[in-house]
C-alpha positions in Angstrom: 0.0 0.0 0.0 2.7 2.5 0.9 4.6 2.3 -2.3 1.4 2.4 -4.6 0.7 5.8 -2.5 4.3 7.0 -3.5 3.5 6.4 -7.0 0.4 8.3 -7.0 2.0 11.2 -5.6 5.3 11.4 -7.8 2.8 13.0 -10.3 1.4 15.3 -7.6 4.4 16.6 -6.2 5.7 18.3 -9.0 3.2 20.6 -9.4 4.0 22.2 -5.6 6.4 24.3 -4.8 8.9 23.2 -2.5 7.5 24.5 0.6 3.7 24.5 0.1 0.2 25.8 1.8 -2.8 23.5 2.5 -4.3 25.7 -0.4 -1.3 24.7 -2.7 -2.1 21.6 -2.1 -5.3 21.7 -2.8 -4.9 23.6 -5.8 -2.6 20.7 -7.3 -4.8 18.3 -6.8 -7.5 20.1 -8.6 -5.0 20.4 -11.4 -4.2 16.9 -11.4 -7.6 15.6 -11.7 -9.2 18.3 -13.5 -12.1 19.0 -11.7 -12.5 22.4 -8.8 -12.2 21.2 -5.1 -14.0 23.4 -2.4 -13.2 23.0 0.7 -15.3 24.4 3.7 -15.9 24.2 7.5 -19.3 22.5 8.1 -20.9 21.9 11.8 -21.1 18.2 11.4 -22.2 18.8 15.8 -19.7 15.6 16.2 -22.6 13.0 15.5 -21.6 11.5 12.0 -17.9 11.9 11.0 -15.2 15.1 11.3 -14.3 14.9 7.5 -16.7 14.5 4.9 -16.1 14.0 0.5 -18.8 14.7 -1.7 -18.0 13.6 -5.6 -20.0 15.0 -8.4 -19.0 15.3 -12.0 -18.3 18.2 -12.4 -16.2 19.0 -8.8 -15.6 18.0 -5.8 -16.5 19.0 -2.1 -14.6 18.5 1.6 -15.9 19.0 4.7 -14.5 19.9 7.9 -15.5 20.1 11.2 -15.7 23.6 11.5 -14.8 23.4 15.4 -11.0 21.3 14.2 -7.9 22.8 15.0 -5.9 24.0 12.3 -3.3 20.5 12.5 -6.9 18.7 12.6 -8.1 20.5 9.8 -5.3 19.7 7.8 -5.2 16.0 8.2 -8.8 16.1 7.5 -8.5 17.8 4.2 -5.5 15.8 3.5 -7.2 12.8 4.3 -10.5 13.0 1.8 -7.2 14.3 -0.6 -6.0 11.2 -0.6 -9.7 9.6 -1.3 -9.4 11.6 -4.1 -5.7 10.6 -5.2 -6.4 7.2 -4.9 -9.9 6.9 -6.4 -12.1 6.2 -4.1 -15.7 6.1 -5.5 -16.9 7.0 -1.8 -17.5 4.5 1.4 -21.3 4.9 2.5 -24.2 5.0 0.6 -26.9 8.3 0.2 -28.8 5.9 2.5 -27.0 5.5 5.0 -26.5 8.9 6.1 -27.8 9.9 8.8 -31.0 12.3 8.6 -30.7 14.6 11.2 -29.8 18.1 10.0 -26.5 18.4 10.1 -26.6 16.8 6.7 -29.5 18.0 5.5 -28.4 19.8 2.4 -27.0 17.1 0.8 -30.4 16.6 -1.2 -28.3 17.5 -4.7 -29.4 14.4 -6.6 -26.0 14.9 -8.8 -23.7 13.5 -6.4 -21.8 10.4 -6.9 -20.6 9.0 -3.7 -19.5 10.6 -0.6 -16.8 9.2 2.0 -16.7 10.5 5.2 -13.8 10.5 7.9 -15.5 8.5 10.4 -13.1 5.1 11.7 -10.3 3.3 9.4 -11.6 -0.2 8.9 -11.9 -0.4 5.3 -8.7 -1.1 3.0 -9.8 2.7 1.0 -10.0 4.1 4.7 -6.8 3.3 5.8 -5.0 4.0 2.3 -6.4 7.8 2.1 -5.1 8.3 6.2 -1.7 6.6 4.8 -2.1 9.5 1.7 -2.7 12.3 4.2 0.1 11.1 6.2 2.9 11.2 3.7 1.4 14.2 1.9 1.8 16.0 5.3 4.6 15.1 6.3 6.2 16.0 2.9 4.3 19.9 3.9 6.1 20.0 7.0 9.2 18.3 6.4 9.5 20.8 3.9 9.8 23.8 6.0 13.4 22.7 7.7 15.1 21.0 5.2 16.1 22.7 1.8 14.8 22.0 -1.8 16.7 19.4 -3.6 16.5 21.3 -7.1 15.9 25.1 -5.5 14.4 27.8 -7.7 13.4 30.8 -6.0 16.5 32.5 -4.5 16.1 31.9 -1.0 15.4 28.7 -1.9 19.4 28.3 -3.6 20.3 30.3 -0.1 19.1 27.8 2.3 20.1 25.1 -0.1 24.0 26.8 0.3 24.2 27.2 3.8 22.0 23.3 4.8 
């Protein structure tokens, strides 16, 4: 599982600079696979899952907790990235959702599956957390050590002096 992760992010990683934002990140993947990705805070009230994907045809939406701290945050978005990265046609069912209205506005009859961040028992489950782990850990282990073909010119400086 780990190296067919690695593989599907060799072709992401070039399009991100060497040290990159959670919007950078975003915005690559969204380049990659050719479709817009919204992302915004929804008050899921902690009942169904922290971390929620919605596919459609024509784009893509993620969910967050809107109460998540901002490392939270990121491994959530990162984590219904790597859904995306890998695939994943979505884990649960329209049905299955609960109907209390937290999710109520999911009544757009265009959506194609949805996956929401909820436990890691499923083989796609634990593939997209093993996707948001690498792909954060290549954020942060970004900002200490320098690029390995620099660019920008403090970029070449750090590269110099590392």
């Amino acid at each position: 599982m780990y190296a067919a992760c690695e593989d599907r992010l060799s072709a992401l990683f070039p399009l991100l600079p060497h040290r990159f934002t959670e919007e950078e990140l975003v915005q690559a993947v969204s380049t990659l696979i050719g479709r817009p990705i919204v992302v915004e805070p929804r008050d899921m009230k902690g009942n169904f899952a922290c971390g929620l994907r919605e596919r459609y045809s024509d784009r893509e939406v993620i969910s967050y907790e809107i109460t998540a701290s901002p490392l939270h945050r990121i491994q959530i978005i990162a984590h219904e990235l790597g859904h995306i990265l890998c695939g994943h046609p979505g884990s649960i069912r329209l049905a299955d959702i609960p109907s209390d209205e937290e999710l109520a506005d999911m009544t757009d009859w265009s959506i194609l599956g949805v996956s929401a961040r909820t436990s890691y028992e499923s083989k796609d489950e634990q593939e997209a957390e093993l996707m948001a782990s690498l792909l954060i850990q290549r954020m942060y282990r970004a900002t200490v050590m320098p690029a390995q073909r620099p660019t920008a010119a403090d970029e070449r400086w750090n590269a110099m002096f590392t």
